[in-house]
C-alpha positions in Angstrom: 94.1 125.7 119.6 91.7 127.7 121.6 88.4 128.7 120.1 86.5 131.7 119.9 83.0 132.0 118.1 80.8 134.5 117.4 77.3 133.1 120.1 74.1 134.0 119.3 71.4 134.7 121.7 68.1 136.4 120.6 69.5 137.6 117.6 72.2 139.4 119.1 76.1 138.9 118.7 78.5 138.6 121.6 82.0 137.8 121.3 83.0 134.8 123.8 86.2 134.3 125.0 89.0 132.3 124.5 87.5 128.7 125.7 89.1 125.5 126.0 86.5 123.1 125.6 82.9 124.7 124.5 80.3 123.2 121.8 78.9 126.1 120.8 75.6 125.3 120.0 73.3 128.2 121.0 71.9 129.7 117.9 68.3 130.0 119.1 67.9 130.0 122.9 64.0 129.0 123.4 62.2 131.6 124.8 60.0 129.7 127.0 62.9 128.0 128.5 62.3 126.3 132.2 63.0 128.0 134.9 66.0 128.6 137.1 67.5 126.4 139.5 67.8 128.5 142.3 71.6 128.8 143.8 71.5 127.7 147.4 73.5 129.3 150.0 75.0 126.4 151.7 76.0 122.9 150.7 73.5 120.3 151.1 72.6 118.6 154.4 75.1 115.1 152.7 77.0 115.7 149.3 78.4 112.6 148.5 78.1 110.3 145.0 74.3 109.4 144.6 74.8 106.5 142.9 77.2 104.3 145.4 80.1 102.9 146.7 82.4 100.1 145.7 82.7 98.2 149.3 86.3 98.3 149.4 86.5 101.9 147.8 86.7 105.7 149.1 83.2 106.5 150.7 83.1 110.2 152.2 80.3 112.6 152.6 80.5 116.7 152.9 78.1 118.0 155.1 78.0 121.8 156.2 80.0 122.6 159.4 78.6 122.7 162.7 77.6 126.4 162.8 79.5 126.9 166.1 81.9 125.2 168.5 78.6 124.5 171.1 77.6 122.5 168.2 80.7 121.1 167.1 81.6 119.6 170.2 77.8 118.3 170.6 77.1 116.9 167.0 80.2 115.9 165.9 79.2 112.1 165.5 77.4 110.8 162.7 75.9 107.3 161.7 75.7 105.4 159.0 72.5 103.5 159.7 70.2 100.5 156.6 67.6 102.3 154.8 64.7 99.9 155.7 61.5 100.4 155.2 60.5 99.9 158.8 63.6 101.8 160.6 62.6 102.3 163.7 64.4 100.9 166.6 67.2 100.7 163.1 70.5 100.4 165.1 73.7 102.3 163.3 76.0 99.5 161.8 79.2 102.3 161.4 79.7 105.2 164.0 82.1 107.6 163.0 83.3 111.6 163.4 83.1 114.5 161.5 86.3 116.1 160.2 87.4 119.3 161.6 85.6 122.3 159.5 87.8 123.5 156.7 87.0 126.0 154.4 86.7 124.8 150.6 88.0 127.8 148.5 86.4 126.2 145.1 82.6 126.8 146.8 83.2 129.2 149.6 81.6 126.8 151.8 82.3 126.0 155.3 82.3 121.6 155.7 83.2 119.2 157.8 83.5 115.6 156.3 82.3 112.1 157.3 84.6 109.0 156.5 82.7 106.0 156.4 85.0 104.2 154.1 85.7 101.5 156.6 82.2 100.2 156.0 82.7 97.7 153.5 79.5 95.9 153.5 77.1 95.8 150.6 73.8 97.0 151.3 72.0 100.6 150.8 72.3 102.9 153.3 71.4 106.8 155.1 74.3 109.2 156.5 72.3 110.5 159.6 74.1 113.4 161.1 73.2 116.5 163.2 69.9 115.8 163.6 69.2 115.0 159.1 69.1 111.9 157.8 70.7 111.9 154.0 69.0 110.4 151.0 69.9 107.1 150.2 72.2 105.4 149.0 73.9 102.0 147.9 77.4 100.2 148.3 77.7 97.5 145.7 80.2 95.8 143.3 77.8 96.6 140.9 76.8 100.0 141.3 78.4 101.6 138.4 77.1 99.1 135.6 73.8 100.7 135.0 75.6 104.2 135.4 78.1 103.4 132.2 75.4 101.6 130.5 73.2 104.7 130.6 76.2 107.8 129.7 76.8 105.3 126.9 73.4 105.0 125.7 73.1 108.3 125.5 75.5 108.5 122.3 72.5 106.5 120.8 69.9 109.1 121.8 72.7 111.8 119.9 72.7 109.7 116.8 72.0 111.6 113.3 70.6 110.1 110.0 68.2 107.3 111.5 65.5 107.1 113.6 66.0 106.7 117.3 64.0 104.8 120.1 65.2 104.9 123.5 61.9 104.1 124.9 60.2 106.2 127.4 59.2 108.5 125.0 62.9 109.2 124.0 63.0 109.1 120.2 63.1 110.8 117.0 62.4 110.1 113.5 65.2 109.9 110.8 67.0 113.1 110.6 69.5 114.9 108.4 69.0 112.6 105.5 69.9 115.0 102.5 73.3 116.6 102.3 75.4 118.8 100.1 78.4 120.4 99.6 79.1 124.3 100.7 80.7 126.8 98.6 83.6 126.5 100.7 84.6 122.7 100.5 85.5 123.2 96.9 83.1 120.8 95.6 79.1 121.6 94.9 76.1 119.7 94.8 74.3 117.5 96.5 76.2 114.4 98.8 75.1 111.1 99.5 75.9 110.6 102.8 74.0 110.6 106.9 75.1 109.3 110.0 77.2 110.4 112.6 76.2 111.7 116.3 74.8 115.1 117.2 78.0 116.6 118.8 75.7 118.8 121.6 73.1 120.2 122.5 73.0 120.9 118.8 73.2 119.2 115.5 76.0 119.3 114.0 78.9 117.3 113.6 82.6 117.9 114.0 85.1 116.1 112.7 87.6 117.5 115.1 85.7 116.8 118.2 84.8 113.3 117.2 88.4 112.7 117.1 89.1 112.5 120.7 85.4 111.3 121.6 85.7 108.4 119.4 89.4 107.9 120.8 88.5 108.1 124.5 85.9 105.4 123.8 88.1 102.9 121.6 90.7 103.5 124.0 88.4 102.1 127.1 87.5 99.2 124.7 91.1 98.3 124.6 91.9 99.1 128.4 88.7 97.5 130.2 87.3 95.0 127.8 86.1 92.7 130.0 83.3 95.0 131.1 82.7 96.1 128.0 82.5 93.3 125.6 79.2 92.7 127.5 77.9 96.1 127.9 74.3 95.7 126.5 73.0 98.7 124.8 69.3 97.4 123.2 70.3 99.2 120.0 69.5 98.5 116.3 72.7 96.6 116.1 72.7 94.5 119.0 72.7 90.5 118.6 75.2 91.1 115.8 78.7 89.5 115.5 80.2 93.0 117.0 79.7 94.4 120.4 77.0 96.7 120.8 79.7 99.1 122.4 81.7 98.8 119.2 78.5 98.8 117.0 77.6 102.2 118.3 80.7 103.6 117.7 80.9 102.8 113.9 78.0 104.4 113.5 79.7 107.4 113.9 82.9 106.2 112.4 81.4 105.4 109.3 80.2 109.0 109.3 83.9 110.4 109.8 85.3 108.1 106.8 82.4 109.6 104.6 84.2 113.3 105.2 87.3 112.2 104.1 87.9 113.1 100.5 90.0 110.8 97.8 92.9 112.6 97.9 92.9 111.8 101.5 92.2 115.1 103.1 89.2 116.0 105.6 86.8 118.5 105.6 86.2 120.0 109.1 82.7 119.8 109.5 78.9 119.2 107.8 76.7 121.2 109.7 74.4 124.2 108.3 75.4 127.5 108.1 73.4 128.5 111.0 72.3 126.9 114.2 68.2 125.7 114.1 65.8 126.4 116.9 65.0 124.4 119.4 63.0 121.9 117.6 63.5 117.9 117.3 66.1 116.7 114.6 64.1 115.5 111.8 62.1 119.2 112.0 65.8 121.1 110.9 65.4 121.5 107.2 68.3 123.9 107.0 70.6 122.1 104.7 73.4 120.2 105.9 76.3 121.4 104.6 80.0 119.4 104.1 81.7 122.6 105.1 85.2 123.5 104.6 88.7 125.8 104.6 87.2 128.3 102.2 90.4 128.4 100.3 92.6 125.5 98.7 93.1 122.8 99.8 89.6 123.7 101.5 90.3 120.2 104.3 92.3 120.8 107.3 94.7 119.7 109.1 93.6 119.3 112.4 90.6 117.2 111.4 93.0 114.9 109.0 94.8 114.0 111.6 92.4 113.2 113.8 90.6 110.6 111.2 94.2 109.1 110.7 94.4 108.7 114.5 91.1 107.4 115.3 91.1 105.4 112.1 94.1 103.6 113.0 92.7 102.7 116.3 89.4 101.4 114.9 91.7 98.7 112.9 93.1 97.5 115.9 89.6 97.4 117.7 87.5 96.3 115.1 90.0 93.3 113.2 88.5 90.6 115.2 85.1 91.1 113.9 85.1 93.0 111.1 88.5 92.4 109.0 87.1 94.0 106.2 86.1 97.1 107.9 89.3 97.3 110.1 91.3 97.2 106.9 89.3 100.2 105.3 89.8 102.2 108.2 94.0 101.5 108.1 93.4 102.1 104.4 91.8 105.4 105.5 94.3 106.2 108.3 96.9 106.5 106.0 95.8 108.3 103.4 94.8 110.7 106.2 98.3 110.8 107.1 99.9 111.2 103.7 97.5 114.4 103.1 98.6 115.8 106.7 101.8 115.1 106.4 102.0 117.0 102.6 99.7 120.0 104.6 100.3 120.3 107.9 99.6 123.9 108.7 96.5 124.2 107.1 93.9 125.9 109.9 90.6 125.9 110.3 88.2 128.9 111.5 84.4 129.3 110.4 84.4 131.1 106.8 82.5 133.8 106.6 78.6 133.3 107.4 79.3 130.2 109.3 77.9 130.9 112.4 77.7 126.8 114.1 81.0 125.4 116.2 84.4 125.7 115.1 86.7 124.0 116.7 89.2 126.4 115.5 92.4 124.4 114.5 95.2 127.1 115.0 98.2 124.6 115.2 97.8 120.9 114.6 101.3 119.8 116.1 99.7 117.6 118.5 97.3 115.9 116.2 100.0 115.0 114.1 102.2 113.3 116.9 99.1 111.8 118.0 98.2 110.5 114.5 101.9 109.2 114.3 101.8 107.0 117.8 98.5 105.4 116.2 99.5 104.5 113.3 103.3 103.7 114.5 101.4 101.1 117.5 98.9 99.5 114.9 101.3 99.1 112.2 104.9 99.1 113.5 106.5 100.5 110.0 109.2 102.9 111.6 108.2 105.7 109.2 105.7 106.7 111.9 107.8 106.3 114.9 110.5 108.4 113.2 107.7 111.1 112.7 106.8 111.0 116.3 110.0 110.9 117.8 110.6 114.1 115.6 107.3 115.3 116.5 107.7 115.2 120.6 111.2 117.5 119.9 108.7 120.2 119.5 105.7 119.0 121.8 108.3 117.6 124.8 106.1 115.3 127.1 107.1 117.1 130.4 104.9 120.7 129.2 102.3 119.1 127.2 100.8 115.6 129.3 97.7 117.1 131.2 94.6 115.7 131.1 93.7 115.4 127.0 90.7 117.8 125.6 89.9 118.4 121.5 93.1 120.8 121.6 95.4 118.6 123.1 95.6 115.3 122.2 99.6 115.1 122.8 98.6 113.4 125.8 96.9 110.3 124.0 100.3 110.5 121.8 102.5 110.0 124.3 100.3 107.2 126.2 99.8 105.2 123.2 103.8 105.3 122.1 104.1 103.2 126.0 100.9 101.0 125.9 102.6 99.7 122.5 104.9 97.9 124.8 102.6 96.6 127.3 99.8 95.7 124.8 101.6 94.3 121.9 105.7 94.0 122.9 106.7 96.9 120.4 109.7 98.6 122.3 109.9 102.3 122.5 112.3 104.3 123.3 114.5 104.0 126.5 114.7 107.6 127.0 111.4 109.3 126.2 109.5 106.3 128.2 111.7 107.4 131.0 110.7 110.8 130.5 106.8 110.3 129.7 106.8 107.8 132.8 108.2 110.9 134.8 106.1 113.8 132.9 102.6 111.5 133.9 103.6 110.6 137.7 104.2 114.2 138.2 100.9 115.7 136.6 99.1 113.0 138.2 100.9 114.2 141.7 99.8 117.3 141.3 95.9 116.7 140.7 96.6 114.0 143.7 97.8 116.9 145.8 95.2 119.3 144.8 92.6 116.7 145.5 93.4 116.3 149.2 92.6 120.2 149.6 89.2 120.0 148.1 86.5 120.0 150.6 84.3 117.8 147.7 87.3 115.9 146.7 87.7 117.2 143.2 91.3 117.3 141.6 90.0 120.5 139.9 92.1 124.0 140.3 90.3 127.5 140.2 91.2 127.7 136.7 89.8 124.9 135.7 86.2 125.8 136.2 85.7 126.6 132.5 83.4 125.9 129.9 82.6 122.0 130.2 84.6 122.0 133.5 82.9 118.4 134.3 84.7 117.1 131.0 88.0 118.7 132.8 87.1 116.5 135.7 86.4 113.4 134.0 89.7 114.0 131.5 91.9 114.6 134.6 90.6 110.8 135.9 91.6 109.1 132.9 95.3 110.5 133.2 95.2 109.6 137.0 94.2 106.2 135.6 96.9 106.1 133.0 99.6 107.0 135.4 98.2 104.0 137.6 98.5 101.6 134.6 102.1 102.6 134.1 102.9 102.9 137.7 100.6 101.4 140.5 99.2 104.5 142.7 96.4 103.3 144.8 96.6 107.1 145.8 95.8 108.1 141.7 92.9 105.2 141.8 91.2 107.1 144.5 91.5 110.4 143.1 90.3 109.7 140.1 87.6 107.6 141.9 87.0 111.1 143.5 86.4 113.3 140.5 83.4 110.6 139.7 81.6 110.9 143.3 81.8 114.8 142.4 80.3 114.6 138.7 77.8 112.2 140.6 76.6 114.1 143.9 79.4 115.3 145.4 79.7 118.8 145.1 78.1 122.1 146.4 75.0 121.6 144.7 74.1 118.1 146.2 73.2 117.3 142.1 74.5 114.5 139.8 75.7 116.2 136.9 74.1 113.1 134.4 70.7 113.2 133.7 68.5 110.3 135.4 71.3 109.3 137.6 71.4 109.5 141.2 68.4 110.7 143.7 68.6 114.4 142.2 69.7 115.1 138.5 69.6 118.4 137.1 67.1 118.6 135.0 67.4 121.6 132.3 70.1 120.8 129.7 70.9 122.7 126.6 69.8 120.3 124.4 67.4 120.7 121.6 65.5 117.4 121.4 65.2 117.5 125.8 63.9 120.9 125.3 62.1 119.8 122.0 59.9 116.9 123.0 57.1 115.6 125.1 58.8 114.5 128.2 59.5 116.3 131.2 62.6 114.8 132.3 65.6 115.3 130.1 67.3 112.7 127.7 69.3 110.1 129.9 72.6 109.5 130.4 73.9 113.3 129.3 76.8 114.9 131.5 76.5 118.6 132.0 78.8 121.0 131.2 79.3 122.1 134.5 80.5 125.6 136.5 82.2 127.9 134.7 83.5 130.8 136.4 83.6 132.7 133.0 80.2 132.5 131.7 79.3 133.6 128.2 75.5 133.2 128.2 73.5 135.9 128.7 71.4 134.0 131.3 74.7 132.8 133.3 76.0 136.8 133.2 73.0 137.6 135.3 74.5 135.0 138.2 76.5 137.1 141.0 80.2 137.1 141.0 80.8 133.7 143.2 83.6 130.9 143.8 84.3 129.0 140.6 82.2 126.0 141.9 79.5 127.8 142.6 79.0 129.4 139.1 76.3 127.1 137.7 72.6 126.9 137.3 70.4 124.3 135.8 68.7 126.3 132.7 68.5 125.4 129.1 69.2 128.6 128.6 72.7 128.5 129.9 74.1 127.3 127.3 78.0 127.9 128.7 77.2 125.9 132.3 74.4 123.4 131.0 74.8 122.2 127.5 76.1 118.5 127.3 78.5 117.2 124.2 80.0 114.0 122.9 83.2 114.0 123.9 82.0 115.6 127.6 80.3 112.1 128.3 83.9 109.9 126.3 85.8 110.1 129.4 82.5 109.9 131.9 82.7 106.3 129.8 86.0 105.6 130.2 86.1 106.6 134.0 82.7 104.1 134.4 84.3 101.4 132.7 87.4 101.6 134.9 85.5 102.2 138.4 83.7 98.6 136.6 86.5 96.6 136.9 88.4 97.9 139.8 
């Protein structure tokens, strides 16, 4: 199910290229857009993850090689020393020594790395090492709460159809409020229905790409609850009888339900037929459009499925506080299936003049095995595990677990069909748990493998570094995590521990890829209400896209040919290294709430 979609940029067309996992969002690129971050030449005098340490936890800097062997022999050592306000005389409470140098391939840079992971006492901290002393930085417990209370946040800053106060100057009035069907949904007229979260940088919103966000998210509810069930967000909803974590989320349930139509099929997507400029939500008076197939039975597949899979989740998630609700969305989840099930080979690309996201639905196999394992865990009624057991014939677990994205889901199939048995008792299997135990211990070998060659401890390959790259990242945590939960891998806990002190500081660029996070932030995302408003910092909490050593943009084209980690830049502009989306920041969440209750 890769995507391709006709970008605009300055009212020119340019064909992009088959891309994995891409918002496309960039209608109208502003033309007073901030300037450039400009590329440095070296790594950073410390990379390492801005926001802290967990005291019994990984803790390992990168720091540019000593630029000869003189200065290798001589400066070698380094400190970690307590960031006091009067440090002088400050004795070092952890001596240690650089790594040999070692090339990284993924940044062409030459490093050397300092281990301090045998200091284990909380406290904040500086690296001091060949004559610099590092920013810094914290080892804690708690150092990751206000880090997945902020990325999750965020998804109330990207709401649609109400106003929106995150305080700071971070708001919006109601947006999006009138709606009506396009020509090709096979209905006309106006609709009565708002809500929903911007998907990106952008305003629309996509059915298809909701499915795994909303997943990812009820899926850490049902994983790490402890951490969550407490997780205060300050929104509209909070003092309620349901979570505030949960309470966000229906807010864009509800929005997916209202696109599902009473025969039980799902129309891809309400956006309008263009992308708007970069203006603040409630300015876009293009129409919002329920936009379909084109053609009979104008809903697709793809996004069917994905409401009957998340649907069947929210009843398991929401019955405790909500019955009524829960009991709608099982309702909901299978009439979804009935409809995909009676049409499952009905695609999805943008009709003609349809120019926003696509999320082009080419084959919806793994939607539908997914969809299956939901419904088959929160109901039991064999019908559905006879359809996924029939299902995973054609989508075998040993080619298609990887780390999920919005074109393959089989993953979250597979993983749900085992945590069935550990969650609730329902046996699977004998068999295929034998083999999905085997297909997830070896992909999460490999990324553990991969990981121990990366000079910024990253378990991502060359090829990875694609559009939303950081979102690979994040994704390839939360199947190191799963394979932990099925079979204990301290090794898996740390790599995926890894991949979040890289999205966090610990990379070639010495940024943390979340806005207002860590001691240096990037600053410039693709995003229309950062761009938009009054404030000079961006909107918090928002994970950038990330390198991408294919860039589409006509703003990343102009970087020089470099290694894959180095192909980024901090520009609105670059819409295909910089923009941020929904289900970008799901598994940031999901890795948080983990590194939370480790």
């Amino acid at each position: 199910m890769n995507r391709r979609g006709i970008l605009k940029y300055a009212g020119l067309s340019a064909l992009a290229g088959a891309i994995s996992d891409s918002p496309i969002s960039q209608a109208v690129v502003p033309q007073d857009a901030a300037p450039s971050t400009a590329v440095p030449s070296a790594p950073p005098s410390a990379a390492f993850n801005q926001v802290g340490f967990l005291p019994n936890g990984e803790k390992i800097a990168t720091l540019p090689a000593p630029a000869s062997s003189v200065q290798a022999g001589s400066n070698a050592s380094f400190q970690i020393v307590p960031d006091i306000a009067a440090d002088h005389g400050t004795h070092p409470v952890f001596h240690g020594t650089l790594s040999a140098p070692m090339l990284d391939a993924a940044s062409g840079d030459r490093i050397a790395l300092a281990d301090f992971s045998a200091w284990i006492a909380p406290g904040t901290y500086r690296l001091t090492a060949q004559g610099r002393r590092s920013e810094p930085f914290t080892i804690g417990s708690d150092v990751y709460r206000e880090a997945l209370r902020l990325s999750m946040r965020a998804y109330y800053g990207q709401r649609c159809g109400c106003a929106v106060d995150l305080g700071g100057g971070y708001r919006h009035a109601a947006c999006h409020l009138a709606a009506a069907y396009h020509r090709t949904s096979g209905r006309q007229g106006a609709v009565a229905n708002r809500g929903g979260w911007h998907d990106a940088g952008d305003y629309g919103r996509y059915i298809v790409n909701c499915g795994i966000t909303c997943g990812t998210l009820l899926w850490a509810w049902e994983l790490y609850p402890q951490i969550l069930q407490s997780l205060a967000l300050n929104i509209p909803e909070s003092g309620g009888k349901t979570p505030d974590y949960l309470a966000e989320i229906r807010w864009n349930l509800e929005w997916m339900l209202s696109l599902q139509d009473s025969d039980g099929g799902v129309w891809h997507k309400q956006t309008s037929e263009q992308f708007c400029a970069f203006i603040l939500p409630e300015q876009d008076t293009l129409t919002s459009y329920i936009i379909g197939t084109g053609k009979s039975p104008y809903k697709s597949t793809c996004a069917t499925a994905d409401l009957a899979a998340v649907a069947a989740i929210a009843a398991r998630c929401y019955a405790p506080y909500d019955p009524a609700f829960a009991h709608r969305c099982l309702d909901a989840a299978k009439r979804a299936w009935n409809w995909a099930a009676a049409n499952p080979n009905v695609s999805f690309t943008n009709p003609p003049g349809i120019g926003t996201g696509g999320y082009d639905s080419k084959h919806c196999d793994d939607a539908m095995l997914w969809a299956a394992a939901e419904l088959c865990r929160t109901t039991g009624d064999p019908q559905y595990e006879q359809a996924f057991l029939a299902g995973a014939a054609s989508l075998p677990p040993e080619s298609s677990i990887k780390a999920p994205s919005w074109p393959n889901v089989s993953p979250l199939a597979y993983w749900t069909y085992l945590l069935a048995e550990q969650m609730s008792g329902r046996k699977p299997s004998a068999a295929l748990k034998e083999r999905i135990l085997k297909a997830t211990a070896a992909a999460a070998d490999l990324l553990i493998d991969r990981r121990t060659a990366s000079g910024y401890g990253t378990t991502l390959a060359p090829s990875d570094y694609i559009w939303g790259s950081n979102s690979v990242a994040a994704n390839q945590s939360l199947l190191l995590l799963m394979a932990h939960r099925f079979q204990s891998n301290p090794r898996a806990v740390q790599a995926a521990l890894g991949n979040l002190h890289y999205l966090l500081g610990r990379n070639c660029f010495g940024v943390s890829w979340v806005t207002q996070l860590g001691s240096n932030p990037f600053q410039h995302p693709h995003h229309r209400p950062s761009a938009a408003d009054d404030v000079a910092a961006p909107w918090p909490g928002l994970l950038s896209g990330g390198p991408n050593a294919r860039p589409s943009d006509q703003i990343a084209r102009t970087l020089p040919k470099m290694p894959p980690m180095r192909m980024w830049i901090d520009d609105q502009s670059a819409y295909s290294l910089n923009e941020v989306a929904i289900n970008w920041n799901a598994p940031l969440v999901f890795l948080l709430a983990a590194a939370n209750t480790l």
